[in-house]
C-alpha positions in Angstrom: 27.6 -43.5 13.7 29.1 -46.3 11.6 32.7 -45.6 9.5 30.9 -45.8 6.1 28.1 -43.1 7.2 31.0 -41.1 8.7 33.1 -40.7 5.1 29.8 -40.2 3.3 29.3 -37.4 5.0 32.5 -35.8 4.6 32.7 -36.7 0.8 29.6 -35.2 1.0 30.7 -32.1 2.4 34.0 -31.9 0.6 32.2 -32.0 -2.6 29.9 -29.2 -2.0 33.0 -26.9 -0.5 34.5 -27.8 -3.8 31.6 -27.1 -6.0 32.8 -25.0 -8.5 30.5 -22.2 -10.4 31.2 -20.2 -14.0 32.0 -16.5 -13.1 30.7 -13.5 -15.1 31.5 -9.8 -15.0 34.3 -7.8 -12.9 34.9 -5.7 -9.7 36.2 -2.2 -10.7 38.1 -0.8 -7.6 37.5 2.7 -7.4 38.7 3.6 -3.8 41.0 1.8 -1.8 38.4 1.3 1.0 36.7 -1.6 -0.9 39.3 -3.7 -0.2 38.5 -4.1 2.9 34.6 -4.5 2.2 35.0 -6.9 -0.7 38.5 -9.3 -0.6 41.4 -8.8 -4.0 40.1 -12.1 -5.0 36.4 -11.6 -4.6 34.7 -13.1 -8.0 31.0 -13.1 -9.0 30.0 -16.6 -9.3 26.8 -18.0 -11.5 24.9 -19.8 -8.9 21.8 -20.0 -11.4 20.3 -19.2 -14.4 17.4 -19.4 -17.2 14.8 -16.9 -15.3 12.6 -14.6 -16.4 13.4 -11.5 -14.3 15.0 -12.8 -11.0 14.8 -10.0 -8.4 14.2 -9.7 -4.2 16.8 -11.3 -3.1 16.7 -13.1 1.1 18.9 -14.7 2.8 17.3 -16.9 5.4 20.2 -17.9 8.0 18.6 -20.7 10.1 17.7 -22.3 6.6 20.7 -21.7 4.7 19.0 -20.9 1.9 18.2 -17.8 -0.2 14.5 -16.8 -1.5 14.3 -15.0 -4.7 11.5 -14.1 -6.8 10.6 -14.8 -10.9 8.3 -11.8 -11.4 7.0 -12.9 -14.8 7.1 -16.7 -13.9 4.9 -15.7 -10.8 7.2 -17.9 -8.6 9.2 -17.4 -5.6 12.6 -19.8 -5.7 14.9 -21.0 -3.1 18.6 -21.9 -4.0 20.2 -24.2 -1.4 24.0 -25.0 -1.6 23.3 -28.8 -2.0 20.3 -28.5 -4.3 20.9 -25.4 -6.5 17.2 -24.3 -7.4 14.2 -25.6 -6.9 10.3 -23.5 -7.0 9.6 -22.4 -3.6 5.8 -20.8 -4.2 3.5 -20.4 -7.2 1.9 -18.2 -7.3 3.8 -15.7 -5.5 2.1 -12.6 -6.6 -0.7 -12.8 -8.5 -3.9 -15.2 -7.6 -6.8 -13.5 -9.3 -8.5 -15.8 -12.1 -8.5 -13.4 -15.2 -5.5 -14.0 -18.0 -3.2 -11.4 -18.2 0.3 -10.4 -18.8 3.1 -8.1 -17.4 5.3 -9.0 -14.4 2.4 -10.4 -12.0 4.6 -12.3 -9.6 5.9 -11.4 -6.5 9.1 -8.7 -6.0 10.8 -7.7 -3.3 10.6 -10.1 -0.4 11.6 -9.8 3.3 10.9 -11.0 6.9 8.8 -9.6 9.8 9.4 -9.6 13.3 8.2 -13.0 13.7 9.8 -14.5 10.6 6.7 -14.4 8.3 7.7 -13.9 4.8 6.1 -10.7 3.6 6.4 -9.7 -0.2 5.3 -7.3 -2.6 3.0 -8.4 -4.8 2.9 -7.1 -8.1 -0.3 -9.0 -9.5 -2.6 -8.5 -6.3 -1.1 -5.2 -5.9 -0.3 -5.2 -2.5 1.9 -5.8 0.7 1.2 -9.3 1.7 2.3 -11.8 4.3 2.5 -15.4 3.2 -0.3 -17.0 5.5 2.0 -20.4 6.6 5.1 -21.7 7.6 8.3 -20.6 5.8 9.1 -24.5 6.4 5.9 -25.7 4.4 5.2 -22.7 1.8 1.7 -22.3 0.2 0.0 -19.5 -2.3 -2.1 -18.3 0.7 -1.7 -14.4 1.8 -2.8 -12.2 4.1 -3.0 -8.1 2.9 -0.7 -5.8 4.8 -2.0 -3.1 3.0 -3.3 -2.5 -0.4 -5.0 1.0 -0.8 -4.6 4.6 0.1 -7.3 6.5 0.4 -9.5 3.8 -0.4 -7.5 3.8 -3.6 -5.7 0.7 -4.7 -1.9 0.7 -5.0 -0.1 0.5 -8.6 2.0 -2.1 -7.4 4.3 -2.6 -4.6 7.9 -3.1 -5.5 10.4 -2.9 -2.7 9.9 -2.8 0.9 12.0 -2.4 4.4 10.8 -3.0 8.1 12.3 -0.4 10.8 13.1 -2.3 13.6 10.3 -1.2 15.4 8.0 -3.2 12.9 6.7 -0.5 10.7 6.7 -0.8 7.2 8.2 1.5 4.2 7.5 0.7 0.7 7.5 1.9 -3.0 4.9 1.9 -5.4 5.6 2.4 -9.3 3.5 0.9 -12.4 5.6 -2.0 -13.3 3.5 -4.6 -12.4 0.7 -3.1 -14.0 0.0 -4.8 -17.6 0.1 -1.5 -19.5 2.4 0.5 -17.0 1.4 4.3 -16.8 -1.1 3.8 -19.2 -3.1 0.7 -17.8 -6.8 1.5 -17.1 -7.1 -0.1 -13.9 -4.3 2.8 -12.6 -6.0 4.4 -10.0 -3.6 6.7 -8.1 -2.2 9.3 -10.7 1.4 9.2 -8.8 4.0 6.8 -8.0 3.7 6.8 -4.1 6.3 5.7 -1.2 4.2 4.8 1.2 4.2 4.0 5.9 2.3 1.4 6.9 1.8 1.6 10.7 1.7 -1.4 13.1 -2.2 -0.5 13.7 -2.4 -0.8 9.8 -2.7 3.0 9.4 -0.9 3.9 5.4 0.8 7.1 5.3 2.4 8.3 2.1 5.5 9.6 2.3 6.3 11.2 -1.0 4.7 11.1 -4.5 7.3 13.2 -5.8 10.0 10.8 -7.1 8.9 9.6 -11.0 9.9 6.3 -10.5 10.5 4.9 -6.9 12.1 1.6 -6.6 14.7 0.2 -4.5 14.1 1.5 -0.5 16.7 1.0 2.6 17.5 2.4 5.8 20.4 4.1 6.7 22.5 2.0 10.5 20.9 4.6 12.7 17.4 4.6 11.1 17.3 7.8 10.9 18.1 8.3 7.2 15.8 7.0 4.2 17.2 6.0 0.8 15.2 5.2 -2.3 16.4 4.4 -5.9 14.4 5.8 -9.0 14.8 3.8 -11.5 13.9 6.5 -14.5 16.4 6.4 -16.4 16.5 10.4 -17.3 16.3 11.0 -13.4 19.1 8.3 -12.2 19.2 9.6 -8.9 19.2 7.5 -5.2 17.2 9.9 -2.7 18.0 10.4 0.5 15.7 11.8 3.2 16.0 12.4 6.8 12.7 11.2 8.7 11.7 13.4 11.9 9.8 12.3 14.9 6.6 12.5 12.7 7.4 10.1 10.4 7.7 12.5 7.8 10.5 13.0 5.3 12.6 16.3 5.8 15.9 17.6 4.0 15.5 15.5 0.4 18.9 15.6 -1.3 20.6 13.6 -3.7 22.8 11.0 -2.7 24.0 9.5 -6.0 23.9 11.2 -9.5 23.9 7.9 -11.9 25.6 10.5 -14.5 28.3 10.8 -12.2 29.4 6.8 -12.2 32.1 5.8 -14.3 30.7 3.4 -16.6 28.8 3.9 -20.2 25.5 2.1 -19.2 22.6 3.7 -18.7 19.7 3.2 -16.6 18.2 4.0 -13.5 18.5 2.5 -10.3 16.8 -0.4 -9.0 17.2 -2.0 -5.7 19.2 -0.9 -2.2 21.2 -2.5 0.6 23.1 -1.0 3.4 25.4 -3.0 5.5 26.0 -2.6 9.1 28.8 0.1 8.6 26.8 2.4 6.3 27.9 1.2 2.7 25.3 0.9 0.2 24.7 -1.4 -2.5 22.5 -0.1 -4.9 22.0 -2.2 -7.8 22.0 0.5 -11.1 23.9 1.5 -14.5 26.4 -1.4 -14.9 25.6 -3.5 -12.2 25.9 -2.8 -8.0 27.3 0.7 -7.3 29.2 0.5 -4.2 29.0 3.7 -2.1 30.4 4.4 1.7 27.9 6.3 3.9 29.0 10.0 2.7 27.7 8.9 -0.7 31.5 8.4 -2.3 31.3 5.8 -4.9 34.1 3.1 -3.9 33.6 0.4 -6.5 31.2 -1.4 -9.0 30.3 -4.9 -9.4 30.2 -4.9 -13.3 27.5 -7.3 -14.6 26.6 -7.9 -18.1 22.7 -6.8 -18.7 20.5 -5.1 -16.1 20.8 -5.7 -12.4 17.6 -5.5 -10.1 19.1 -6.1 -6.4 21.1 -7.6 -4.2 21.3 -9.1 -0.3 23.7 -9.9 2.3 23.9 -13.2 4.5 23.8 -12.5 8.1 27.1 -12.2 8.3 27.8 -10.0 5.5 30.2 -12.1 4.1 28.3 -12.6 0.9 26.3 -10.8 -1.5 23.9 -12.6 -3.5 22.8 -10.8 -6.3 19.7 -11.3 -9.2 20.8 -9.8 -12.3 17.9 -10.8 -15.5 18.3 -14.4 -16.2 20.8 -15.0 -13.4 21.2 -15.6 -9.8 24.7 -14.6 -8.3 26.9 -14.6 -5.9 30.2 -12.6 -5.0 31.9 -13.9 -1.7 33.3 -10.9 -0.3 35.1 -12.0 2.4 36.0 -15.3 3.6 
C-alpha cells in the first residue's frame, strides 16, 4: 500500500469519526438505573430526514448498515455511515397494479434464520420474505403467510422470530386505505397471529383493539405487544405455555401512568439482552427495566414509531415521522 493511499484512508476515516449530526429532543432520567443503560452524555442525533413515515428499524452488523422503511413512499432505505441514505427497495410493500392510497409500503422489517430479509407488508397484506440477496435487493417476495382461515390479513405491522424460527406478528388496519372501514376488510378483528415453521397460522389473540409493536421477553417465555389506541395506551404482556398459547394477560405499562403530557398509544417494542424494554409511545421511547418500572424517556418532538439496537447494544437507532435517529448509548 503506497503512503498517499495510506493517509487517504485515514483522512477518510478521521472524517467520518468526526462527522458531526444536529441533535433533537432530551433524555429525562427517571431512575438511576439508566445510567448505566444509556451514558450522562448520551444525545439523540439527526442521522436523516424528509420521510414520509420512517418506521422498522434493522441493524444489519456484517453490513454496517441499518434498513428502515418509508411506509407511504413504499420504499425500504438503508443509511450507511459514509453514505447517509440512499433507497434500498421499491416497492417494498405493495406491488399490485391498481392506484391507491394509505401507507402501502413495507413496516416492520427483520431477519430469518438464514439472513433473508422478511417484512411486513402493508400493501400486499402479508408476511413476506424478500426473494434475493440482501447484497443485491429486488421487489421480488415470497408469502410467509397471508390469510387465516382462508381470510386475508388486514395488514401486518410488526413481527418477531423466536429463536426456534417461528414467527409472531400483529395485524391492525393501518395499511388498509380506509382503515376500519375499508371494504376489502375481511377479518372483523385486529388479530396477533403464530406462524409455524410448517406454515401452519395460529392466532393468538383478537382481543387487543389496536396491536402494534411485538417483542419477546430474554427467556422467551414472556410476550409483549403495544396497542397503539390511544384510549387503551397499554403494552400487554402474556406468558406463552407449551401450547403456544397466551396465558396470564396483564398489563405491563399504563401510558396514563408516564410522566409526560403527550398522548398516544404505543407503537413499536425492543428488549435488550438484560430485559429493558424500549417501547416507542407518548413522547418518544419509554424506557422500562424487566419488572415494568419506567426508568427514563427519550423525548422526541412528534410521534415516534420504533426503535432498534446494533448488535452490540451500544446504539439505538430510532425512526421518529420525518426523521431517522440515533442516540449512542454507550461508547
Amino acid at each position: 500500500m503506497t503512503k498517499q493511499l495510506t493517509i487517504a484512508i485515514i483522512s477518510i476515516t478521521l472524517f467520518i469519526s468526526c462527522k458531526q449530526y444536529k441533535t433533537i429532543g432530551s433524555i429525562q432520567r427517571l431512575d438511576a438505573a439508566l445510567d448505566s443503560i444509556i451514558s450522562p452524555n448520551a444525545t439523540v442525533e439527526i442521522l436523516a430526514d424528509s420521510f414520509e413515515w420512517s418506521e422498522g428499524p434493522l441493524w444489519i452488523e456484517d453490513k454496517k448498515m441499518l434498513l428502515f422503511s418509508d411506509i407511504p413512499a413504499n420504499t425500504i432505505y438503508k443509511w450507511t455511515e459514509e453514505k447517509g441514505k440512499e433507497v434500498y427497495l421499491k416497492p417494498s410493500g405493495y406491488t399490485g397494479n391498481a392506484q391507491r392510497g394509505g401507507e402501502t409500503g413495507s413496516n416492520g422489517l427483520l431477519l430469518n434464520k438464514e439472513g433473508k430479509l422478511v417484512m411486513c407488508q402493508h400493501g400486499n397484506r402479508q408476511m413476506a420474505m424478500m426473494d434475493a440477496d440482501i447484497n443485491d435487493p429486488k421487489p421480488s417476495f415470497k408469502t410467509i403467510a397471508n390469510t387465516y382461515q382462508s381470510k386475508k390479513f388486514n395488514s401486518p405491522n410488526d413481527a418477531v422470530y423466536r429463536s426456534n424460527g417461528d414467527l409472531f406478528f400483529t395485524d391492525p388496519p393501518y395499511g388498509l386505505e380506509k382503515n376500519m372501514g375499508d371494504p376489502l376488510k375481511e377479518i372483523p378483528f385486529q388479530g396477533v397471529y403464530e406462524v409455524k415453521m410448517n406454515g401452519e397460522v395460529k392466532l393468538l389473540t383478537d382481543s387487543i383493539t389496536r396491536p402494534n409493536g411485538i417483542a419477546l421477553m430474554p427467556d422467551q417465555k414472556t410476550l409483549l405487544i403495544g396497542n397503539s389506541d390511544s384510549d387503551k395506551s397499554f403494552i400487554y404482556a402474556y406468558d406463552i405455555d407449551g401450547n403456544d398459547s397466551l396465558t396470564n394477560p396483564r398489563i405491563f405499562c399504563n401510558g396514563a401512568t408516564l410522566p409526560t403530557t403527550e398522548k398516544g398509544g404505543f407503537d413499536g417494542i425492543k428488549v435488550d439482552k438484560n430485559g429493558n424494554v424500549f417501547a416507542s409511545g407518548p413522547g418518544g421511547i419509554c424506557i422500562f427495566n424487566k419488572d415494568g418500572k419506567i426508568l427514563g424517556l427519550i423525548n422526541i418532538p412528534g410521534r415516534t414509531s420504533n426503535c432498534a439496537f446494533s448488535t452490540d447494544e451500544k446504539t439505538l437507532y430510532i425512526t421518529a415521522d420525518m426523521y431517522l435517529l440515533r442516540v449512542k448509548m454507550r461508547q
